[in-house]
KEBA-892856 format. One record per residue (C-alpha): residue in three letters; x, y, z. Coordinates in steps of 0.5 Angstrom, whole numbers, plus 500, padded with zeros to 3 digits. Layout:
# residues N
ALAXYZ;...
//
This chain:
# residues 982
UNK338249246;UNK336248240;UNK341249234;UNK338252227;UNK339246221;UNK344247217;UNK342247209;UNK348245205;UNK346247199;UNK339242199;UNK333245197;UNK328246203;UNK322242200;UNK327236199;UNK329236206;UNK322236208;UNK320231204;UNK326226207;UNK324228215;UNK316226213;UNK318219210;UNK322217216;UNK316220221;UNK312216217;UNK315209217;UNK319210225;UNK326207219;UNK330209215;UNK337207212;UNK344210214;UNK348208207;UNK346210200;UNK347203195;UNK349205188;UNK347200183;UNK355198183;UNK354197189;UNK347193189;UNK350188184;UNK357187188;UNK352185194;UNK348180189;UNK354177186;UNK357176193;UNK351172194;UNK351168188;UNK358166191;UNK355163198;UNK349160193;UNK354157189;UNK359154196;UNK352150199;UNK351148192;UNK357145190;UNK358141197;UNK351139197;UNK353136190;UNK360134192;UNK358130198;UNK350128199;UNK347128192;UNK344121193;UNK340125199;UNK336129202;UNK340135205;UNK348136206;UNK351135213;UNK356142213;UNK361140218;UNK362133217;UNK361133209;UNK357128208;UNK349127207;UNK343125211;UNK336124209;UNK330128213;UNK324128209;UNK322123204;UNK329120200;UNK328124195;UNK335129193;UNK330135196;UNK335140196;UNK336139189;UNK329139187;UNK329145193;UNK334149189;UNK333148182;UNK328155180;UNK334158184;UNK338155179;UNK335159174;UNK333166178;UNK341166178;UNK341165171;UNK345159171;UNK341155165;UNK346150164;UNK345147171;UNK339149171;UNK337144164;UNK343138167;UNK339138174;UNK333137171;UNK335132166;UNK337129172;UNK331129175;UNK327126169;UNK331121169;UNK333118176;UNK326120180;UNK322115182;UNK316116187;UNK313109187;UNK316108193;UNK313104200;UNK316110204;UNK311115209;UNK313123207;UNK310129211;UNK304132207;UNK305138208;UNK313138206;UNK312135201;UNK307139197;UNK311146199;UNK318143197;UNK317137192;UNK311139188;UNK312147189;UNK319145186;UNK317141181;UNK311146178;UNK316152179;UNK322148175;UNK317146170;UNK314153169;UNK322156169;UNK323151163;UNK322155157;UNK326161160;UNK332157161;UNK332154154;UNK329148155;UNK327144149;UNK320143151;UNK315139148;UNK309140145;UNK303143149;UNK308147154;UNK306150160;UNK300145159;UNK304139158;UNK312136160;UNK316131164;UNK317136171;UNK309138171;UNK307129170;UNK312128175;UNK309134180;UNK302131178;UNK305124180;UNK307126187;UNK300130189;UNK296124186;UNK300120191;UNK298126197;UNK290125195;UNK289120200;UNK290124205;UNK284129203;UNK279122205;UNK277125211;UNK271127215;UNK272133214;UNK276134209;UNK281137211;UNK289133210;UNK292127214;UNK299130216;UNK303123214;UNK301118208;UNK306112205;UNK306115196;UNK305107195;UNK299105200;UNK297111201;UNK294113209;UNK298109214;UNK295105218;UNK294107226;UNK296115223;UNK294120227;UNK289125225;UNK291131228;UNK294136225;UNK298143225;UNK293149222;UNK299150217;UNK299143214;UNK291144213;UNK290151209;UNK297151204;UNK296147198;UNK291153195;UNK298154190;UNK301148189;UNK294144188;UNK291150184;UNK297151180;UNK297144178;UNK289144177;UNK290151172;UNK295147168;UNK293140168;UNK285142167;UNK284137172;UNK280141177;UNK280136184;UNK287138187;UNK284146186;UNK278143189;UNK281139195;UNK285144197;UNK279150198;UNK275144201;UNK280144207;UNK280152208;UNK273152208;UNK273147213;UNK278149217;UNK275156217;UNK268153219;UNK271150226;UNK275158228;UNK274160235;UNK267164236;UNK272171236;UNK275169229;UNK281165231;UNK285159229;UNK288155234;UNK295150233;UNK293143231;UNK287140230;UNK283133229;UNK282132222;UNK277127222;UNK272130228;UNK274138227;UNK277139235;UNK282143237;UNK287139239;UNK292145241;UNK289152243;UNK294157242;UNK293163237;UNK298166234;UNK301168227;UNK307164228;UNK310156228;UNK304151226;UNK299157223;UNK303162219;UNK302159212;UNK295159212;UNK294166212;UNK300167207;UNK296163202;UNK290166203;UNK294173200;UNK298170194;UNK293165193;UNK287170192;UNK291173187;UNK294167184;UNK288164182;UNK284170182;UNK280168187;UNK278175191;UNK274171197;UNK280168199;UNK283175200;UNK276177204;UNK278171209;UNK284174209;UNK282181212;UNK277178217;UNK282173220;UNK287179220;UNK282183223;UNK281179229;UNK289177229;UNK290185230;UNK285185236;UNK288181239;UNK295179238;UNK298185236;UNK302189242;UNK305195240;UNK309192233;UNK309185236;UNK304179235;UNK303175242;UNK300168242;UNK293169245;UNK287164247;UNK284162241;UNK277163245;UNK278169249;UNK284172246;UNK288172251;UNK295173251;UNK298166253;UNK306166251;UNK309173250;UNK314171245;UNK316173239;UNK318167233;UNK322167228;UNK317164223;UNK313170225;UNK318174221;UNK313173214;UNK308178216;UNK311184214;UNK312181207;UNK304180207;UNK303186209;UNK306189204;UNK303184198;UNK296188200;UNK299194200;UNK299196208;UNK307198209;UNK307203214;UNK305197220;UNK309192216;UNK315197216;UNK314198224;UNK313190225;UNK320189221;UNK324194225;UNK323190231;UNK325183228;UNK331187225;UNK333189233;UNK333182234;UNK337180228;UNK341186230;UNK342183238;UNK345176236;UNK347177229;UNK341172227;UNK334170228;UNK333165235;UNK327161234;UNK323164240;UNK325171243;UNK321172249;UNK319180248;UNK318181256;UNK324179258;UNK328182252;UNK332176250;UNK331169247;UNK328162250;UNK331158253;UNK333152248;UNK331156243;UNK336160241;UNK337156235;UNK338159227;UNK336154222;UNK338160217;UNK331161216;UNK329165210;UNK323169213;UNK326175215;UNK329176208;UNK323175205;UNK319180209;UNK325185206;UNK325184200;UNK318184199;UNK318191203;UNK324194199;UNK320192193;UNK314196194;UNK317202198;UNK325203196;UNK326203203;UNK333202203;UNK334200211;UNK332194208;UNK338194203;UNK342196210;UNK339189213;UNK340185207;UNK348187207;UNK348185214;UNK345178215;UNK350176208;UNK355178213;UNK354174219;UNK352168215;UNK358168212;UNK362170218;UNK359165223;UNK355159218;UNK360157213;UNK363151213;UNK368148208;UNK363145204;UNK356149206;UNK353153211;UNK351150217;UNK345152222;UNK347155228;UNK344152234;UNK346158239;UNK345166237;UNK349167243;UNK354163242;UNK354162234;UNK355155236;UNK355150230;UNK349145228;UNK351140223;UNK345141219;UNK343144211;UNK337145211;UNK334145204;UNK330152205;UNK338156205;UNK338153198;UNK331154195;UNK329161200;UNK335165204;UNK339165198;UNK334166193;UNK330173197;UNK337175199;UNK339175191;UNK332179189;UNK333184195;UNK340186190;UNK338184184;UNK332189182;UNK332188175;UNK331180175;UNK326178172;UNK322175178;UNK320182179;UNK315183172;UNK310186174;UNK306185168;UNK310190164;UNK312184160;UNK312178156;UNK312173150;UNK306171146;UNK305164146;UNK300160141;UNK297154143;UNK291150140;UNK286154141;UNK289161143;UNK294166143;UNK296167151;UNK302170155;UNK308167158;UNK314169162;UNK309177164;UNK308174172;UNK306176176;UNK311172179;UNK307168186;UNK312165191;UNK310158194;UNK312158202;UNK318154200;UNK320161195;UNK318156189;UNK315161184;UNK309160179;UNK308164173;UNK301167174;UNK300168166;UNK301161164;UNK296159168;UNK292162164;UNK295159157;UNK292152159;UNK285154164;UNK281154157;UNK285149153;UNK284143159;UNK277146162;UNK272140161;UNK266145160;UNK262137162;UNK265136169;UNK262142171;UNK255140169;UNK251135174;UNK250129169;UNK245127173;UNK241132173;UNK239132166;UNK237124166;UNK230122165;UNK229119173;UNK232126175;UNK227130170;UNK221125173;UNK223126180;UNK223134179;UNK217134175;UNK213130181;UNK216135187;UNK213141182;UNK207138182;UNK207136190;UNK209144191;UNK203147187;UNK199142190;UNK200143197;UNK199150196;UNK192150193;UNK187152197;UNK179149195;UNK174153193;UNK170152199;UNK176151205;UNK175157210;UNK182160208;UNK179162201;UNK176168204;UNK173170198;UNK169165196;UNK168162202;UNK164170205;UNK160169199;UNK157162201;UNK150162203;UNK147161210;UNK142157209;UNK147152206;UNK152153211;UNK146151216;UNK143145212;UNK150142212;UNK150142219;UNK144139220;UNK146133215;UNK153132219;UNK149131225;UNK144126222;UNK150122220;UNK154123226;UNK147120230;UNK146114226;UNK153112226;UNK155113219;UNK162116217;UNK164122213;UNK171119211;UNK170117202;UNK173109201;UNK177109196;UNK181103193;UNK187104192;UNK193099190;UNK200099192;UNK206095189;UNK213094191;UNK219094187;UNK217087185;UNK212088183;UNK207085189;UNK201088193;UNK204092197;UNK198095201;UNK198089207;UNK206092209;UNK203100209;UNK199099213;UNK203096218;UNK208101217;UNK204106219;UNK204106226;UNK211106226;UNK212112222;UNK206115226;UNK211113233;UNK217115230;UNK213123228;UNK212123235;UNK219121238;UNK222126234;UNK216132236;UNK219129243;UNK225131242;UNK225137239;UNK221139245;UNK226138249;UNK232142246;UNK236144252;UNK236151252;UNK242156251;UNK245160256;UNK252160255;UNK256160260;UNK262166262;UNK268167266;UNK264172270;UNK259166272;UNK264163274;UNK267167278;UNK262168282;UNK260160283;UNK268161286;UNK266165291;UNK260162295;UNK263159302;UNK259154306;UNK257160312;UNK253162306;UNK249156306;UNK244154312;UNK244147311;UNK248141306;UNK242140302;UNK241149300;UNK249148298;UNK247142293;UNK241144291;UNK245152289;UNK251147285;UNK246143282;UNK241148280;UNK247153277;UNK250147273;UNK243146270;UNK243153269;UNK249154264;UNK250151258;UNK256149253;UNK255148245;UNK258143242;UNK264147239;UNK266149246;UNK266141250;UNK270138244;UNK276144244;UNK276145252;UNK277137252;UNK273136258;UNK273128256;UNK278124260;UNK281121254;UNK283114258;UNK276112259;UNK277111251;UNK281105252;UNK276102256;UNK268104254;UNK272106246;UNK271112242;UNK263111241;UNK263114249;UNK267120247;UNK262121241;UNK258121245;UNK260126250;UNK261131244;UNK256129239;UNK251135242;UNK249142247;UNK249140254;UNK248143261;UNK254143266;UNK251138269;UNK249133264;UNK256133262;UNK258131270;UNK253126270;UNK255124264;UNK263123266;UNK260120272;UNK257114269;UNK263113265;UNK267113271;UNK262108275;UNK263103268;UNK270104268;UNK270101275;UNK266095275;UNK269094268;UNK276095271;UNK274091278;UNK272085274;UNK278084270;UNK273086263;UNK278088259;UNK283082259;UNK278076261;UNK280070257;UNK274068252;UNK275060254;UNK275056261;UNK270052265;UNK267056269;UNK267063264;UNK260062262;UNK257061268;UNK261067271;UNK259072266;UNK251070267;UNK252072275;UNK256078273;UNK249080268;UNK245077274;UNK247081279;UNK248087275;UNK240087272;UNK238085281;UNK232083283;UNK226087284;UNK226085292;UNK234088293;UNK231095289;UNK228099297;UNK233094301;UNK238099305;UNK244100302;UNK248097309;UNK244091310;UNK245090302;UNK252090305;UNK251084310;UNK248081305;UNK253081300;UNK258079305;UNK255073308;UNK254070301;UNK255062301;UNK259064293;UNK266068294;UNK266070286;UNK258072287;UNK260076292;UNK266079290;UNK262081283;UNK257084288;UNK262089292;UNK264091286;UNK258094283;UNK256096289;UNK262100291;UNK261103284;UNK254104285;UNK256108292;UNK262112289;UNK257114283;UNK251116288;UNK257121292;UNK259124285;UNK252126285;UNK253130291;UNK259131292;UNK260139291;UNK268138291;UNK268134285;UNK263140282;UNK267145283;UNK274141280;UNK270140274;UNK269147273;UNK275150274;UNK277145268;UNK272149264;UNK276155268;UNK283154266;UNK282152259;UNK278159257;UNK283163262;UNK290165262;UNK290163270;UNK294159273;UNK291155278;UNK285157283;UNK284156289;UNK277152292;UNK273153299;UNK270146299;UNK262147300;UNK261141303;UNK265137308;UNK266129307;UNK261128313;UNK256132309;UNK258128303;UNK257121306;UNK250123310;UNK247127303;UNK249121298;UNK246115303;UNK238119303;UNK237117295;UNK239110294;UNK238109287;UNK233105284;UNK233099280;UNK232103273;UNK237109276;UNK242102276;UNK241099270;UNK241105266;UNK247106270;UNK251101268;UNK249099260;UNK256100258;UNK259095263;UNK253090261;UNK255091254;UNK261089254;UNK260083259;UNK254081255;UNK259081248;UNK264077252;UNK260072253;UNK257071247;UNK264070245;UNK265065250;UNK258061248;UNK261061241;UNK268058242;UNK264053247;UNK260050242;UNK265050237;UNK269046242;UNK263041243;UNK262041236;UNK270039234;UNK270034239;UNK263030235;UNK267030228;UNK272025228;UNK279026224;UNK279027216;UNK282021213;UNK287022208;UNK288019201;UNK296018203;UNK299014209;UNK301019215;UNK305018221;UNK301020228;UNK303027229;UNK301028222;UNK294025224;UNK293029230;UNK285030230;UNK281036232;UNK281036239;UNK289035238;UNK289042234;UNK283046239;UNK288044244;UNK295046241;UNK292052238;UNK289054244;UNK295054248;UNK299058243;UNK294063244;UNK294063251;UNK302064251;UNK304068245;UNK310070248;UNK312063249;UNK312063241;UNK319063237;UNK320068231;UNK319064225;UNK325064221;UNK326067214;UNK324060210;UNK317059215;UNK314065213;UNK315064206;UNK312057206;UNK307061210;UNK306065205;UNK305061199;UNK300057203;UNK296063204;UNK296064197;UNK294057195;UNK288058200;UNK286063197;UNK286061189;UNK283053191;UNK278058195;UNK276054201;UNK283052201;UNK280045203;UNK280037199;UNK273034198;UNK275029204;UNK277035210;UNK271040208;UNK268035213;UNK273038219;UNK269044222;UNK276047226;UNK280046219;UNK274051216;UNK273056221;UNK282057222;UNK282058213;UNK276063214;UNK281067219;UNK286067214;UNK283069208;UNK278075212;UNK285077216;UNK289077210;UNK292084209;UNK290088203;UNK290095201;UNK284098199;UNK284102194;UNK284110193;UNK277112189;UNK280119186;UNK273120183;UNK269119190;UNK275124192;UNK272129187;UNK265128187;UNK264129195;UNK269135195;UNK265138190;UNK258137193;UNK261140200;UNK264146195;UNK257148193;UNK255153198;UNK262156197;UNK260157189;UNK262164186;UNK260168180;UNK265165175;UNK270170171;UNK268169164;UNK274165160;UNK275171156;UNK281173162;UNK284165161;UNK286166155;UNK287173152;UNK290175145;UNK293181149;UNK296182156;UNK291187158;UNK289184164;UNK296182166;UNK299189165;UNK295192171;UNK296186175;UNK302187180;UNK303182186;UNK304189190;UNK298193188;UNK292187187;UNK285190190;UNK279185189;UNK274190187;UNK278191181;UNK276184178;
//
């Protein structure tokens, strides 16, 4: 029975209003929060702030972070006071200036990056320079006395500028796209891997762009923009990113898609670094990414994890880092999903007291071993972002009941500690830097609606600089993904002041060979676009000549054609090189090359493989051929073959399915892999491809390549039968392959017949693969697997092993088929030896040269000769693990010696220049000594800026950087931003 709605005395139109707000967000609060009570609440949590950063500074100020239960300290990303550096803007957002001021003076003083220590690129941008620039940009609020040039000059910003200097190197890639880890004093660590998560690529836009815009030095803005791109160019076809990716090549390495660990950050910064940097494009990317993420992750409020190339759901979990999402919502102004999004994650906080790592939404409770809290902000950022933008206050309801369980259940006497189980709320000794520098720092702004962070532009301070007056301290304020906030007005203070209006000019172009070679290219153009009077496409002319002329022209190219004569006009020509020499003779004869060359090139482009990409459905129906389909083995074969031959994979799709078999790296190198995703194949060319690898790798493998000694008697010898019998003679080319057997077994040399058995049985093993249905099949249920969310697929084998066996012994291969077979297995035993003739002739040589002759007395173990020393050499490289460690003396008077080789130059006395092994040992030492190379920032600068050219934009004229009047920062909310209002 329904019942009428009393109206205890509120007018009707209120409470209308009140039922649309809660039908249109699903949410609403149960409390009412007085001002009173939201500054209790945000004092409550100045206090919590206040406990954790006492006990970080009582017990592990000389280290990264606290470690809560045991009191003490432990370093986790760099040996760098992180957490001081993390919490120092929380500091002034609370309005505690003093220590804010002691801390960075204290910073200033102490902090020394020049260190031989490999740090993460991606945490040390968010957490040190984010940090730094914050604190920098906080400097004047908190009655810092500034020096003069501020906010374009100070110690924080130098010391953050120091730090993103040292993470460049990191940006040489072929891509463009960062490194994970680099040493601050050497730069890329050498043997570092070249993947890397998508989050680690796509967030530096705000702290690089940050320092460019103060600095005036555009190569940090610009190497950050360089990697989104890049990572932009190599997304899905149906727009998705997938988890990790190889920075050199550009192949994903990990093919999940989500919004969560490894990714969230880069959607993130598309959205705050389009408004802090007043870049729109960034935004643009932005709604197309979310676009495809909208399609294919969101399930009812909840963002799954899919395929990144089918978009279909791989993990139905929700993750903990996920919570930012409503929050990026909100900043561009879509709050009814964001608001919907949050109130299924506050279920969860709701659930367990706290946020577990993985909440796997089918089942309705958290992963297995991971249920783990690390008291992460994301969460608390998405409500205060939310409650700011729609004075929600279920948010404010949150926020009260997330400080109540970090206090009930995560404090310690000295910090607050992770919790490792949401269950339990068992404790983990850990303080991550983040509570300090995030958590604290959203949940204080949730209470504190008036605190200056939340500027929106209404306000702020003149500044005068030497060039123009500008604005400070009027925001908006952007948050890093560590919550390090930048001041979007002082940004603008030093972008004309510092801009180089010559480092965006192309010099070069303006030189006088550059204005020659342009003037020369406009002269080619107009010729090759001039048409002659009398050529038969200038109509006009051409219609309006008379026949009789045409007829007389005809009977003299006749005459001339009979008596021999040619038409061709000689004319002398003389042609000089760049050394001023005739150089007609080497044009010639230059000719025919560039002649071939056109031709092998038209040949190629003849024979592009044609597109016709394959699809699930095709595989699908190639799964469900049986043999009783097939009349014969032969129709069975010829079916697969053609169907492999049919379908093609493009380049993007060999490198992201990992179709290659990532060992035969190690025995035929990387250029194999190149190799194999260097261009568009059909299905069978890539089998047949992956074949001959396996065929090298067997005679490689089965002669024992790979750890063959480069010296001996017989080695020479042995490797000259290896490449004879790889290269057979012409009579063995039709023999049938089981008299070929007879033969090899009766041979009178064991070695030639083991080589011999080896090749042959790769050989066989190859001419099977060709054929065998079976194998063709599992290699397309690899494609299958990898672009579907399928377990596992069941074959019917199309041919039996009998079948096999008959069909691969009518097609022996020819002799060119075997040499073009095993070209990598030749390679390498032809470097082999050539490497045993070199060590061979160097031992005939020492041998011939007697000992050197020194100028003082010596004792007959000093005066060992050359031979002696090949000897004792030779041994100890044969058991290096017969060495004993040198002690710590040794190395010393190693070193020492090393050095002076190096400064007498060839290390040799005028008597014992003469020893050919005493040369060929220091040329060793000198090539083999290790040395740095050194970073090239300018090369850095001037690659990022040509790879950057086809993303230019229409620059926003300078006017904006640096205006007398905050106009344009009084319309400018980080809640309101649109791009078509710029």
């Amino acid at each position: 029975m329904q019942q009428k709605p009393r109206n205890n005395g509120y007018p009707g139109t209120l409470i209308c209003a009140v039922l649309l707000v809660l039908l249109s967000t699903g949410v609403s609060g149960q409390k009412q929060y007085s001002k009173a009570r939201k500054l209790e609440l945000r004092e409550d949590v100045r206090r919590m702030f206040q406990h954790a950063y006492d006990g970080y500074l009582r017990h592990a100020s000389n280290y990264d972070e606290l470690r809560p239960l045991t009191c003490d300290g432990h370093d986790t990303w760099g040996s760098y006071s992180l957490t001081l550096i993390d919490a120092l803007d929380t500091l002034a957002t609370m309005g505690n200036f003093t220590e804010f001021r002691r801390a960075a003076r204290l910073l200033e003083e102490k902090m020394d990056f020049d260190r031989d220590i490999n740090v993460s690129v991606f945490e040390t941008n968010i957490r040190i320079v984010g940090g730094l620039l914050s604190a920098h940009l906080l400097s004047k609020r908190a009655g810092v006395e500034l020096e003069p040039g501020w906010p374009c000059k100070g110690p924080l910003l130098r010391l953050a500028e120091d730090v993103a200097r040292r993470l460049l190197p990191a940006f040489v890639t072929n891509t463009g796209m960062p490194y994970g880890t680099v040493n601050l004093r050497y730069g890329v660590p050498k043997g570092e891997t070249s993947i890397t998560c998508t989050a680690g690529v796509g967030t530096f836009l705000i702290e690089f762009g940050t320092l460019s815009r103060l600095t005036g030095k555009t190569i940090y803005e610009d190497v950050a923009m360089k990697a989104v791109h890049a990572l932009w160019a190599y997304r899905s076809p149906i727009g998705l990113f997938g988890n990790h990716i190889d920075v050199q090549s550009g192949r994903w390495t990990a093919l999940d898609s989500g919004i969560g660990a490894g990714v969230d950050s880069l959607f993130e910064y598309l959205v705050k670094a389009s408004v802090l940097l007043n870049r729109p494009e960034l935004l643009e990317l932005f709604h197309e990414a979310r676009a495809a993420i909208d399609k294919y992750m969101r399930k009812e409020d909840w963002y799954v994890w899919v395929g990144m190339n089918k978009g279909r759901v791989t993990l139905p979990v929700f993750q903990s880092l996920e919570a930012f999402w409503p929050g990026i919502l909100s900043i561009i102004g879509d709050t009814e999903p964001a608001l919907r999004t949050i109130s299924r994650y506050i279920g969860v906080w709701k659930k367990y007291g706290f946020l577990p790592e993985f909440y796997n939404i089918a089942a309705g409770e958290a992963s297995p071993n991971r249920e783990v809290y690390p008291l992460r902000p994301e969460l608390i950022e998405s409500a205060m972002y939310l409650y700011r933008a729609t004075g929600n206050e279920y948010l404010l309801e949150f926020g009260e009941h997330m400080l109540e369980t970090l206090e009930f259940s995560a404090k310690t006497k000295c910090g607050y500690a992770t919790i490792r189980n949401v269950v339990t709320h068992e404790k983990e000794n850990r303080m991550e830097s983040f509570f300090l520098a995030e958590t604290s720092k959203y949940l204080y702004l949730l209470f504190d609606e008036e605190n200056f962070l939340h500027n929106d532009g209404s306000g702020g301070e003149l500044l005068s600089t030497e060039d123009d007056v500008c604005v400070v301290q009027a925001g908006a304020y952007i948050f890093n993904t560590e919550a390090h906030p930048m001041d979007m007005s002082a940004l603008h203070c030093c972008h004309a002041h510092n801009e180089d209006i010559y480092t965006s000019l192309d010099l070069q172009r303006f030189s006088p060979r550059a204005i020659l070679e342009r003037s020369k290219k406009r002269q080619v153009a107009v010729q090759e676009q001039w048409v002659p009077q009398c050529h038969p496409e200038n109509n006009e002319f051409f219609n309006k000549e008379d026949e009789s002329v045409q007829a007389q022209d005809s009977e003299k190219e006749q005459e001339r054609e009979q008596s021999g004569t040619s038409t061709t006009m000689a004319v002398d020509i003389e042609v000089f090189d760049e050394f001023q020499q005739p150089a007609g003779d080497l044009l010639v004869s230059n000719f025919e090359q560039i002649r071939e060359e056109r031709e092998l090139n038209e040949s190629l482009h003849r024979n592009v493989v044609a597109r016709n990409q394959l699809t699930v459905s095709d595989l699908d129906e190639f799964f469900a051929q049986r043999r009783e389909s097939f009349a014969s083995a032969s129709e069975a074969l010829n079916y697969v073959k053609t169907f492999m031959g049919n379908y093609t994979m493009d380049v993007a799709f060999i490198r992201g399915l990992q179709l290659y078999d990532t060992n035969m790296s190690s025995v035929l190198g990387t250029g194999a892999q190149k190799e194999y995703e260097s261009r568009m194949r059909t299905l069978w060319q890539l089998y047949e491809l992956q074949q001959q690898y396996v065929a090298n790798i067997r005679v490689i493998q089965g002669l024992g390549l790979l750890t063959f000694p480069a010296d001996g008697d017989r080695i020479p010898s042995h490797l000259t039968e290896v490449l004879d019998s790889l290269d057979k003679s012409a009579h063995l080319e039709h023999m049938d392959l089981q008299d070929l057997e007879t033969r090899v077994s009766n041979t009178s040399s064991p070695q030639l017949a083991h080589i011999r058995e080896v090749i042959l049985k790769a050989r066989n093993a190859y001419a099977i693969a060709m054929v065998n249905t079976s194998a063709m099949q599992e290699f397309a249920i690899r494609i299958y697997l990898s672009g579907t969310s399928e377990a596992g697929v069941r074959i019917h084998p199309l041919l039996e092993d009998g079948e096999l066996s008959e069909e691969a012994r009518k097609r022996p291969l020819k002799l060119a088929e075997e040499r073009a077979l095993f070209s990598y297995a030749r390679r390498i035993v032809d470097f082999r030896k050539r490497m045993a003739e070199t060590v061979d002739r160097l031992q005939t040589l020492m041998q011939d040269i007697p000992p050197p002759k020194r100028k003082e007395a010596t004792t007959d173990s000093q005066a060992a000769d050359a031979s002696t020393v090949y000897t004792q050499t030779k041994a100890q490289m044969a058991a290096p693990a017969q060495q004993p460690e040198p002690s710590q003396e040794e190395k010393q008077s190693t070193q020492i010696q090393k050095g002076k080789l190096a400064e007498n130059g060839s290390g040799l006395g005028e008597e014992e220049s003469g020893c050919v092994w005493s040369q060929l040992v220091q040329t060793i030492l000198r090539k083999t000594t290790v040395q740095r190379v050194k970073f090239d920032e300018a090369v850095l600068q001037e690659n990022t800026r040509k790879a950057l050219e086809k993303y230019a934009r229409k620059e926003l004229p300078h006017h904006l950087f640096a205006c007398h009047r905050p106009e344009y920062i009084e319309g400018f909310a980080y809640r309101d931003f649109y791009p078509e209002a710029l």
